[in-house]
Structure formats: structure tokens, C-alpha cells
C-alpha positions in Angstrom: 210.3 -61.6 208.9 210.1 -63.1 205.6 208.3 -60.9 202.6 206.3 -62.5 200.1 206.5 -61.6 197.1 203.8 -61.5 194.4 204.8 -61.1 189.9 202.1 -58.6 189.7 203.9 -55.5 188.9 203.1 -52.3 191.9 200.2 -50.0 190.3 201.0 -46.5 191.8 197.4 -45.0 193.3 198.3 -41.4 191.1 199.2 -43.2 187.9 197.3 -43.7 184.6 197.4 -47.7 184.9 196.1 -47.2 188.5 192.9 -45.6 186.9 192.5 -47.8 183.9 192.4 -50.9 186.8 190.2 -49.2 188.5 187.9 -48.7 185.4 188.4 -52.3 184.5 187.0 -53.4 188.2 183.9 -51.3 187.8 183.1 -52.6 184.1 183.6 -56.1 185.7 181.1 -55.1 188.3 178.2 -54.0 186.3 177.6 -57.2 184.3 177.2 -58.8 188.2 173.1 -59.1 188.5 171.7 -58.2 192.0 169.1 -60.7 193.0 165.5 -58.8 193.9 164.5 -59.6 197.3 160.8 -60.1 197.3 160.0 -59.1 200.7 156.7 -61.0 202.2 153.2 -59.2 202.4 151.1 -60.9 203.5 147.4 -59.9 204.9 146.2 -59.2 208.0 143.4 -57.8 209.9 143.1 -54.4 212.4 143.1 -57.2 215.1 146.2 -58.4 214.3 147.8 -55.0 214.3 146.2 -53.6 217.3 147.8 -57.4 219.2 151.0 -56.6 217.8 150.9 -52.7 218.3 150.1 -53.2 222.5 152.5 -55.5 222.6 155.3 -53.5 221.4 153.7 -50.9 224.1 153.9 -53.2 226.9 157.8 -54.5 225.6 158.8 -50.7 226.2 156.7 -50.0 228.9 158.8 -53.1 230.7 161.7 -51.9 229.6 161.0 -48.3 231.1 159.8 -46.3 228.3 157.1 -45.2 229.7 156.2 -42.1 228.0 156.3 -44.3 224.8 154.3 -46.7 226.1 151.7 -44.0 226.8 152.1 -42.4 223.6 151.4 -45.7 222.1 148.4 -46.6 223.8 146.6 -43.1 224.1 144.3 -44.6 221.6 144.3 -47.5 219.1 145.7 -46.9 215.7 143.2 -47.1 212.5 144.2 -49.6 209.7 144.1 -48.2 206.1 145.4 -51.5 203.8 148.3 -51.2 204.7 148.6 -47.4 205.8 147.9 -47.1 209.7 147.3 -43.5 211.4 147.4 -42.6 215.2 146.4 -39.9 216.4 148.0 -37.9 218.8 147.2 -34.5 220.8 150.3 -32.3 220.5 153.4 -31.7 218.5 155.9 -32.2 221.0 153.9 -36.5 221.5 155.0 -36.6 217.4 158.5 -36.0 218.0 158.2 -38.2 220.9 156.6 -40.8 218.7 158.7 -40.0 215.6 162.0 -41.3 217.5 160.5 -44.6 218.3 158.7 -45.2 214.9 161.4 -47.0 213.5 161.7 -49.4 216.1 158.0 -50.0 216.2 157.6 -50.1 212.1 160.1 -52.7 211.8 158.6 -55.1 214.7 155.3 -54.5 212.7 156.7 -55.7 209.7 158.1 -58.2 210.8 155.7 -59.9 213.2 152.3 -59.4 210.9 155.0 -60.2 207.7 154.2 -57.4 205.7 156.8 -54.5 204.5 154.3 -52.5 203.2 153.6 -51.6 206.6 153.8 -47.6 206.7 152.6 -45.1 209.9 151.0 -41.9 209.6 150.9 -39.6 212.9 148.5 -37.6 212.7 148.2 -34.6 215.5 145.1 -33.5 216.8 145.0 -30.2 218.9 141.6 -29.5 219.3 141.3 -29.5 223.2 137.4 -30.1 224.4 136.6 -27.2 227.0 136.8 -29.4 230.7 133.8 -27.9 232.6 134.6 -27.0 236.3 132.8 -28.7 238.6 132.0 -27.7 241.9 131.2 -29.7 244.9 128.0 -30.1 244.5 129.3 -31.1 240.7 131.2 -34.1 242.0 128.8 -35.1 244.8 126.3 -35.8 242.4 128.2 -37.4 240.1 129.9 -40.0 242.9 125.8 -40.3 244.2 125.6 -41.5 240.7 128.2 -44.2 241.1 127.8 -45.5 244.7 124.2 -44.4 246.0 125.4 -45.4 249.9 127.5 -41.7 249.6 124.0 -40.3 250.6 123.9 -42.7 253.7 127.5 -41.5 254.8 126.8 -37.8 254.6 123.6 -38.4 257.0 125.0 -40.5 259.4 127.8 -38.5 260.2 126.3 -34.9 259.1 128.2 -34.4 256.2 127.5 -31.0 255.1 128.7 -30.1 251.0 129.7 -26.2 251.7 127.4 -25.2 248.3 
């Protein structure tokens, strides 16, 4: 094996040289300008976002997410500017959500070209009281939909139990 060999004298890592290099390559670093990335945004319309925002749903629903998927499409997102909310109906769907956000925020971004994109979840518990029904509950309310119901319970003597 053949060394090379360079004529820059060996800089120990624990010696005062070592730290004056060292304070030399950050000096020299400093005067370098970082260009500004101007990052587009550019307008768009709920439309838009709603088009974009189901079809991220359906990309992870195909992919098996379905919880997500669910989460995402348990009703559409309101558009603010820039600023969109969703509103979900429990803590435990925001931590769902949360883990996903990034993923979705990003494919936002980039497909309505706008990186002042930013999501709000929003958690709504406020349950609405389900009335019971009984039988005779859901008969009317099928009778409602399809009035032949009535027909079938005569012809065959269909009795409702009330």
C-alpha cells in the first residue's frame, strides 16, 4: 500500500491551532449568503381543496388506511384563506388525524401550490341525543320510503307486535 503524503503539517483535534482552524472555517462561513427560497402561493378556491383533500382520502383508503380515510371524509373541511379547519367528534380521531397531518399538509401544498397551507382540527363532542325508536318508529319511517311495505304486511298478515 502506498501512503500519500500531503505538506500540510498534522493539526492535533486537542491543540490551540486545531481551534484557531476551526475558528478560521466558521469566519469563512459566515460571509457565504444563503439564497431565500420563495416558495409558491398561489390561490385557489374551497373547490380546489375539497378535490385535492378526497383525493388524498381515496390514495389511503386504497392503500388500506381506512380509518384515515374515514377520518378524512367524515365531513368536508372549511377554507379560511389559507387556514382550513375540520372538524372532528372525539379526541382519540385528533390523534388519529394528527399522525397523518403531515403527509396530507404536504400533498396540499404541493398539489394546490401554496405553502401557506396550514390545518386546524377542531374537536367537536357535543353528541345529539339518538331517539329510540320502536317498531312502530321504523315501520313508519320505511312506509315513508317505499309505500308498497303496507301492501306486504297485508298480503301476508304481517302483524308489528306494538
Amino acid at each position: 500500500m502506498e501512503r500519500t503524503q500531503t505538506n500540510e503539517p498534522k493539526v492535533s483535534a486537542f491543540s490551540l491551532s486545531s481551534i484557531r482552524a476551526k475558528k478560521a472555517l466558521e469566519e469563512s462561513s459566515k460571509g457565504i449568503i444563503k439564497e431565500v427560497l420563495h416558495l409558491p402561493t398561489e390561490s385557489f378556491t374551497e373547490t380546489e381543496m375539497l378535490l385535492y383533500w378526497n383525493k388524498y382520502a381515496q390514495r389511503l383508503g386504497d392503500k388500506g388506511y381506512k380509518i384515515m380515510e374515514s377520518l378524512l371524509l367524515i365531513n368536508d373541511p372549511k377554507l379560511n384563506s389559507t387556514a382550513i379547519s375540520i372538524e372532528l367528534p372525539n379526541e382519540g380521531s385528533k390523534l388519529d388525524f394528527e399522525k397523518e397531518l403531515h403527509g396530507l399538509l404536504g400533498y396540499l401544498k404541493g398539489h394546490l401550490h401554496n405553502h401557506d397551507i396550514t390545518i386546524e382540527v377542531i374537536v367537536n363532542e357535543s353528541v345529539e341525543n339518538k331517539r329510540s325508536f320502536n317498531d312502530q318508529d321504523r315501520y313508519n319511517r320505511f312506509l315513508e320510503i317505499n309505500p308498497n311495505i303496507e301492501l306486504l304486511r297485508t298480503t301476508f298478515g304481517l302483524d308489528l307486535n306494538v
